[in-house]
OpenMM code with the backbone's topology and positions (N, CA, C; nanometers):
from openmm import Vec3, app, unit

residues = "UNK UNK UNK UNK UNK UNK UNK UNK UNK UNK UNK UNK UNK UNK UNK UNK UNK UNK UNK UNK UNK UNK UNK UNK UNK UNK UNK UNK UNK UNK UNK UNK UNK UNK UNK UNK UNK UNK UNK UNK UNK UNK UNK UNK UNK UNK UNK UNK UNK UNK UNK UNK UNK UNK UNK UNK UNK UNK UNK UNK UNK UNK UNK UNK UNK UNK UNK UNK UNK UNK UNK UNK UNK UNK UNK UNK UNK UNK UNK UNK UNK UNK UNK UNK UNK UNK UNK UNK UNK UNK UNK UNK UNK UNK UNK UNK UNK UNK UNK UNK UNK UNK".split()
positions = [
    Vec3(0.0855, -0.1180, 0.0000),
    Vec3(0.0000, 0.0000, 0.0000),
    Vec3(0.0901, 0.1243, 0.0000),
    Vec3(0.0356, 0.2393, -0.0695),
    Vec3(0.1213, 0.3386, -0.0876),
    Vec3(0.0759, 0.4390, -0.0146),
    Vec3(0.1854, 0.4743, 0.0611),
    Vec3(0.1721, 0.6308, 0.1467),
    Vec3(0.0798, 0.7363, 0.1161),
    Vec3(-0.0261, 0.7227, 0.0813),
    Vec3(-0.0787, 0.9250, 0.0612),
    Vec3(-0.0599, 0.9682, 0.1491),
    Vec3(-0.1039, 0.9603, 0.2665),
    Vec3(-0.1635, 1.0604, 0.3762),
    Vec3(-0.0516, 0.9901, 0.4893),
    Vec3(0.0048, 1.0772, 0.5268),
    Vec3(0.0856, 1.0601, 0.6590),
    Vec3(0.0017, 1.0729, 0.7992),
    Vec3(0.1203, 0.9949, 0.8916),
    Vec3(0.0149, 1.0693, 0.9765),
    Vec3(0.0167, 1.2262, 1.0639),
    Vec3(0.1559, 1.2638, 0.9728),
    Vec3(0.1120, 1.3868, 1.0478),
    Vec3(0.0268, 1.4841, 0.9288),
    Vec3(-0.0435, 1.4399, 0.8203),
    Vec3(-0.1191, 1.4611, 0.7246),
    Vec3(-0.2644, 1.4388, 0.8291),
    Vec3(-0.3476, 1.3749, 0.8659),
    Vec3(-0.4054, 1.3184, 0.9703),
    Vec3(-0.4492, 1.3878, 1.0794),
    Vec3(-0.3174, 1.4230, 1.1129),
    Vec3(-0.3499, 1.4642, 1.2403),
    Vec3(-0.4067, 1.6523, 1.2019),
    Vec3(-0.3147, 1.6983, 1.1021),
    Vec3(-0.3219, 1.8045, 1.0193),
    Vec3(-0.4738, 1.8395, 1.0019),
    Vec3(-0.5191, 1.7415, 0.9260),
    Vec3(-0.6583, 1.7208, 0.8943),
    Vec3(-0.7581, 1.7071, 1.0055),
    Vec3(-0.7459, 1.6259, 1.0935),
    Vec3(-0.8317, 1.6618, 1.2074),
    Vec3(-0.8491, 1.7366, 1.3170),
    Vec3(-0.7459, 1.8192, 1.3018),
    Vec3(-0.7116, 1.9375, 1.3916),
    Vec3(-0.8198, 2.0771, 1.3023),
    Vec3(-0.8071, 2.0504, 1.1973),
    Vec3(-0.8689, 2.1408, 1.0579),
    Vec3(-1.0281, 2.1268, 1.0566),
    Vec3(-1.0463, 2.0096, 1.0721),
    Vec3(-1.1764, 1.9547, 1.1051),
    Vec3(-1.2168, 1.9610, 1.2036),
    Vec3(-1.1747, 1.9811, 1.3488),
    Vec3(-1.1994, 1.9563, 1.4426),
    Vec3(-1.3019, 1.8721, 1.4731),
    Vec3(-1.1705, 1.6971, 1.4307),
    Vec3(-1.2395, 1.6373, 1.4953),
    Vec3(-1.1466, 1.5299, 1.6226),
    Vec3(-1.2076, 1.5433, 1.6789),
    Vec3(-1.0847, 1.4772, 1.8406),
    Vec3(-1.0464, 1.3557, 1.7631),
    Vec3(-0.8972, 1.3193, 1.7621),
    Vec3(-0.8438, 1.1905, 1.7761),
    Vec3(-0.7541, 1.1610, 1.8785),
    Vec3(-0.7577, 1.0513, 1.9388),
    Vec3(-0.6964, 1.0248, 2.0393),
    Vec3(-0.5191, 0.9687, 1.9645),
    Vec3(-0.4427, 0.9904, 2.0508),
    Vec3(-0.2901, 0.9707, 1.9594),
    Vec3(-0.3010, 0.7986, 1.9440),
    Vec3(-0.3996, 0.7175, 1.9974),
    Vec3(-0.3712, 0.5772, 1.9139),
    Vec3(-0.4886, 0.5653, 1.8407),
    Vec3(-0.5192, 0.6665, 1.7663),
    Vec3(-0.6191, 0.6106, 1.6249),
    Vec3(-0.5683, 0.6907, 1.5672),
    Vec3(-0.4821, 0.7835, 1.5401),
    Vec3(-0.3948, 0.7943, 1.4266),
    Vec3(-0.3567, 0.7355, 1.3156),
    Vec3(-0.2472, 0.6343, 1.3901),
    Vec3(-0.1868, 0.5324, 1.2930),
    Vec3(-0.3104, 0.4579, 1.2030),
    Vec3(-0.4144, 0.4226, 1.2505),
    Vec3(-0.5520, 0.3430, 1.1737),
    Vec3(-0.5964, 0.4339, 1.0997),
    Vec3(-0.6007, 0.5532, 1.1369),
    Vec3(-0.6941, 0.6597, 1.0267),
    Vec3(-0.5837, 0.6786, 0.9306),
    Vec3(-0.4748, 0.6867, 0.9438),
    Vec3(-0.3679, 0.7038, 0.8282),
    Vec3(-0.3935, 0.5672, 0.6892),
    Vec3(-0.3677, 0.4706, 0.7915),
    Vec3(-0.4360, 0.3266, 0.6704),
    Vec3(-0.5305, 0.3425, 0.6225),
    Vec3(-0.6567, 0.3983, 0.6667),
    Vec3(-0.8186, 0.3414, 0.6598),
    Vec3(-0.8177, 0.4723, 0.5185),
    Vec3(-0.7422, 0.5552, 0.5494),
    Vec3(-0.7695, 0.7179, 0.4726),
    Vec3(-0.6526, 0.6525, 0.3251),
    Vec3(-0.5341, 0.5758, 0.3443),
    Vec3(-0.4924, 0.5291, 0.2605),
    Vec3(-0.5490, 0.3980, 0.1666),
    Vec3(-0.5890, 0.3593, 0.2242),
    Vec3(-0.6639, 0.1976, 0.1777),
    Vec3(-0.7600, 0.2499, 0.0598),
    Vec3(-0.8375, 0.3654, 0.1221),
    Vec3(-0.9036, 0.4383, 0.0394),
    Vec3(-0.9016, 0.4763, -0.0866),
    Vec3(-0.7615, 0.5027, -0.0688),
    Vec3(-0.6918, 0.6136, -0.1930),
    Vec3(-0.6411, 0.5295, -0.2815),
    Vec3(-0.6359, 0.4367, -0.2359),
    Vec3(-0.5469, 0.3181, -0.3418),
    Vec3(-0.7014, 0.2640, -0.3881),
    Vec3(-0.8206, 0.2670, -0.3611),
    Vec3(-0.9508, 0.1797, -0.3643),
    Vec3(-0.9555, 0.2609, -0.5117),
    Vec3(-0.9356, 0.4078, -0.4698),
    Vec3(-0.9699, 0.4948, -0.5869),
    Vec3(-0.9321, 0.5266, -0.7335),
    Vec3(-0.7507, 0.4342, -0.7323),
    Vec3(-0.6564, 0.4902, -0.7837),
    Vec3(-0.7288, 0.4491, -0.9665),
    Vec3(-0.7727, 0.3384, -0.9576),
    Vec3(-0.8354, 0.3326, -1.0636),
    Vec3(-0.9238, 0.3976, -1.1637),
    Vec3(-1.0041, 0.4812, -1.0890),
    Vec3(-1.0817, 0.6359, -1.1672),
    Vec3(-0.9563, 0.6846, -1.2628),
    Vec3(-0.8239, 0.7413, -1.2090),
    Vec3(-0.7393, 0.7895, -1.3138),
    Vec3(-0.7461, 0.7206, -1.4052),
    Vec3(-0.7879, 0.5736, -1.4735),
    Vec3(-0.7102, 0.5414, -1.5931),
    Vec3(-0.8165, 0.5491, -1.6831),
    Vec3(-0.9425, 0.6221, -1.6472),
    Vec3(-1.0082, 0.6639, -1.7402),
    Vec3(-0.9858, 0.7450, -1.8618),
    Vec3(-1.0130, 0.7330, -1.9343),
    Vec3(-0.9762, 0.8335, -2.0809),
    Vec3(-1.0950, 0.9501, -2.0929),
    Vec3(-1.0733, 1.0370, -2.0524),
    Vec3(-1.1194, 1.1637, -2.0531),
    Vec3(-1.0858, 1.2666, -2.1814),
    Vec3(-1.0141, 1.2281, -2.2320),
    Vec3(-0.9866, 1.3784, -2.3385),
    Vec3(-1.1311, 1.3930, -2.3804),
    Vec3(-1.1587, 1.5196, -2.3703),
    Vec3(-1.2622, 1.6028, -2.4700),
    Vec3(-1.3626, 1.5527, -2.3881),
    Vec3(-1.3606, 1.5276, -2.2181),
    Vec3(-1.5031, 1.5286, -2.1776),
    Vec3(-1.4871, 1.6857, -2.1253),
    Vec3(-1.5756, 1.7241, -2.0976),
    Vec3(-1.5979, 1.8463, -2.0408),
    Vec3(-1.6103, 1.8464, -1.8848),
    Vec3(-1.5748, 1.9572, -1.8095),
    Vec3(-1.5869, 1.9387, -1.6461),
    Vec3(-1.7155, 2.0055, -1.6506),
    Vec3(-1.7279, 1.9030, -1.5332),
    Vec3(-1.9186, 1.9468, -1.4819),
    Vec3(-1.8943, 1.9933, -1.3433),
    Vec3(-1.9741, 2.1057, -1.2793),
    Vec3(-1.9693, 2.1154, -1.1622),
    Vec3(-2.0979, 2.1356, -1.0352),
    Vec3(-2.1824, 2.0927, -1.1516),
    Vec3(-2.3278, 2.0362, -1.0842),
    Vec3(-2.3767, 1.9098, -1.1871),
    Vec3(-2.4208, 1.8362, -1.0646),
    Vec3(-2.4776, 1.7067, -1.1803),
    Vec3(-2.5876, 1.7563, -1.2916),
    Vec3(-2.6477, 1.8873, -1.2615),
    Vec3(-2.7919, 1.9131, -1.3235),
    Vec3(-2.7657, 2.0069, -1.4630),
    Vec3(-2.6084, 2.0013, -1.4063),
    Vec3(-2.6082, 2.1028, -1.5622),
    Vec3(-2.5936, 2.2436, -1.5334),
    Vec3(-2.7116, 2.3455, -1.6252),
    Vec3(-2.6942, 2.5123, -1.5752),
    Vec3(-2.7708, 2.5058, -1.5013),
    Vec3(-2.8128, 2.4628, -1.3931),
    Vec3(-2.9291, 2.5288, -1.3220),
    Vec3(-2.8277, 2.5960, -1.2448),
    Vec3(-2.8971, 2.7847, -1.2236),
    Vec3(-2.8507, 2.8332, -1.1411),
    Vec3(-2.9081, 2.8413, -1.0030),
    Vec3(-3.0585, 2.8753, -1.0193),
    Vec3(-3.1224, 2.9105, -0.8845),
    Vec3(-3.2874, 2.8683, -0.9232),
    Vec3(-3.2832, 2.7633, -0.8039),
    Vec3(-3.3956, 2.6513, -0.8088),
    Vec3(-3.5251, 2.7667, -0.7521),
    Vec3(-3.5037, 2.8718, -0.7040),
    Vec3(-3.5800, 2.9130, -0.5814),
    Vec3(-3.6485, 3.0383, -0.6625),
    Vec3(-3.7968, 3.0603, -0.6209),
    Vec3(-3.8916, 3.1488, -0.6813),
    Vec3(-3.8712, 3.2876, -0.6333),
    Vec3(-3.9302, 3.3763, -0.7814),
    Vec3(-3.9420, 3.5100, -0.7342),
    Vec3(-3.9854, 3.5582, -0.5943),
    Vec3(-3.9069, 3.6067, -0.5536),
    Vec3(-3.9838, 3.6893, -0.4151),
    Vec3(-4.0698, 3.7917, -0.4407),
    Vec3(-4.2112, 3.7387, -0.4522),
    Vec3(-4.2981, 3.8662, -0.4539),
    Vec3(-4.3921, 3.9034, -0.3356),
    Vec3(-4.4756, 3.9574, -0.3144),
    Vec3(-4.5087, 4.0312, -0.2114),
    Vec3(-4.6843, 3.9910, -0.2470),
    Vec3(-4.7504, 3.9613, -0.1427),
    Vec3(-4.8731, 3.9203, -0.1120),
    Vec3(-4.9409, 3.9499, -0.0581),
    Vec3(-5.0485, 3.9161, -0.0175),
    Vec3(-5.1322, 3.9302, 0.0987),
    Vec3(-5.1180, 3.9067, 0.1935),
    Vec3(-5.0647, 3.9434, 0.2881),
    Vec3(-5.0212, 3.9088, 0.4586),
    Vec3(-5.1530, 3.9039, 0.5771),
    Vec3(-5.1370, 3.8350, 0.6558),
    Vec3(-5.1896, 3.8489, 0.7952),
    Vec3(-5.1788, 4.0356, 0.8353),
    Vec3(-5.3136, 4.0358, 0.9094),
    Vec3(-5.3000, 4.1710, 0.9945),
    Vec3(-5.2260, 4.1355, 1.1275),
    Vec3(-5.2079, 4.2318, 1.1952),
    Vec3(-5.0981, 4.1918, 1.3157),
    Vec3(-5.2273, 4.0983, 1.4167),
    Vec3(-5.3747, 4.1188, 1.4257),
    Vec3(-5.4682, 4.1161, 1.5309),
    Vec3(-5.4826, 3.9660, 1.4916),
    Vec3(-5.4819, 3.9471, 1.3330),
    Vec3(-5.4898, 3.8167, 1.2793),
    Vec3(-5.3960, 3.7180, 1.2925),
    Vec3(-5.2387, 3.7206, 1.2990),
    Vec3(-5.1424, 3.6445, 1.3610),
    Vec3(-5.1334, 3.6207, 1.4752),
    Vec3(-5.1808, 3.7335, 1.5799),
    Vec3(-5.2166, 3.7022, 1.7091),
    Vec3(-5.2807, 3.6427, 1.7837),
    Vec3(-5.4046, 3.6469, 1.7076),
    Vec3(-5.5577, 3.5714, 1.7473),
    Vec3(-5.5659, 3.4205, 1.8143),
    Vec3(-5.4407, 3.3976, 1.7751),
    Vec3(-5.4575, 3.2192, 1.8225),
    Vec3(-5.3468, 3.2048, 1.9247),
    Vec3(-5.2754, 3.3164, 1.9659),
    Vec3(-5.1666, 3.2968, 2.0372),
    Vec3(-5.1906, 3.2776, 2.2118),
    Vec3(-5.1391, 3.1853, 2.2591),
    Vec3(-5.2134, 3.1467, 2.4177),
    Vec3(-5.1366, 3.2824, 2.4702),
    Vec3(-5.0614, 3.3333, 2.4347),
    Vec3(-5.0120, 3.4732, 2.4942),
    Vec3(-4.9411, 3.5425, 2.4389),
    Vec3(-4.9963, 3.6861, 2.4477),
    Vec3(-4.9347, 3.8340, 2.4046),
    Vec3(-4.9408, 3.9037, 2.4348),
    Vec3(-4.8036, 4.0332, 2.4227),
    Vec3(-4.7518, 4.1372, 2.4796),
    Vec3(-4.7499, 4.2364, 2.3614),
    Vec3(-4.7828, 4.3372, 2.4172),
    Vec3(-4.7920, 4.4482, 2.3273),
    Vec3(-4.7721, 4.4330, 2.2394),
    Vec3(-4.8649, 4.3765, 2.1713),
    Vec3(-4.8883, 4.3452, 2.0384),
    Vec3(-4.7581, 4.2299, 1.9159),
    Vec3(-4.7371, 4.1314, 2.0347),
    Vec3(-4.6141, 4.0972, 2.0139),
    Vec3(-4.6467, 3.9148, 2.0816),
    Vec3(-4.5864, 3.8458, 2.0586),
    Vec3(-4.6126, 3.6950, 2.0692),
    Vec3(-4.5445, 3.7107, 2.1718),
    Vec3(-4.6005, 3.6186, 2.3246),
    Vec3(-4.5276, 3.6316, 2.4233),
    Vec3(-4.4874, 3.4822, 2.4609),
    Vec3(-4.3326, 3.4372, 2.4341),
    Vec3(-4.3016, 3.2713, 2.4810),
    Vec3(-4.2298, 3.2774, 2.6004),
    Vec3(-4.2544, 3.1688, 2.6476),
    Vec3(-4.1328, 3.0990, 2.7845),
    Vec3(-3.9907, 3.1687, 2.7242),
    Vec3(-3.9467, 3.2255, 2.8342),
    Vec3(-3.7582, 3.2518, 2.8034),
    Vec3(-3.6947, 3.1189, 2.8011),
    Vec3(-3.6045, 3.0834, 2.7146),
    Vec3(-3.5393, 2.9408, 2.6905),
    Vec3(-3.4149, 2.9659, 2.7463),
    Vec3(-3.3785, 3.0282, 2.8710),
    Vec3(-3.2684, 3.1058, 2.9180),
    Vec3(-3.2554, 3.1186, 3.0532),
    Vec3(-3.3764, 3.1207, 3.1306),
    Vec3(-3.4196, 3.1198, 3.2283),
    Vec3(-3.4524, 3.2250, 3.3062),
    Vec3(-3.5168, 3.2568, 3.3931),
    Vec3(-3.4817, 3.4133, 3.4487),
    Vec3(-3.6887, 3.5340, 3.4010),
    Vec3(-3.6822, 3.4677, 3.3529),
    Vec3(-3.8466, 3.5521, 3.3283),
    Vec3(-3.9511, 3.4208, 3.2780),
    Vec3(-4.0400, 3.5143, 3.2855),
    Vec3(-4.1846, 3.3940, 3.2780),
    Vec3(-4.2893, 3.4356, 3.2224),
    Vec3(-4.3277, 3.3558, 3.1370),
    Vec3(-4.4014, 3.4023, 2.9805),
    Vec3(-4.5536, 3.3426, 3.0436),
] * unit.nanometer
topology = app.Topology()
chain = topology.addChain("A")
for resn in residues:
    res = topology.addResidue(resn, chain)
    for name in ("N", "CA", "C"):
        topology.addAtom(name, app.Element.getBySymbol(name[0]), res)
């Protein structure tokens, strides 16, 4: 098996990531992250000339998401109406913090 990732590559990386490794799963994440890379090495021997790079599977879509237009809204008395409690004209909840009381 061939070296990619060292382990002070590893440790590099999960410090970056912040994700905790303890200093004896190092050495395993260095293999498990290499084992990998060698799993992969085969994609290169594809013949690519004259494909084109894609960088969404869908193609051009730029923006999936609708005009923002402007509607008919609730009156303030009408958003309120169902609320088990309110403050000056304002939705009144439990503090999730502690210290006051809704």
């Amino acid at each position: 098996m061939t070296e990619h990732v060292t382990e002070k590559d590893v440790r590099a990386i999960a410090e970056y990531c912040r994700i905790g490794l303890a200093d004896s799963e190092i050495p395993q994440m260095a293999a498990d992250l290499n084992a990998i890379i060698d799993e992969l090495a085969p994609i290169t021997e594809y013949d690519l000339d004259g494909v084109e790079p894609t960088f969404h599977p869908i193609g051009d879509l730029s923006n999936v998401m609708r005009e923002d237009v402007e509607g008919t809204s609730f009156t303030q008395e009408e958003a309120l109406s169902n609320a088990p409690k309110q403050q000056d004209g304002s939705f009144l909840i439990p503090s999730i913090l502690g210290g006051g009381e809704a």
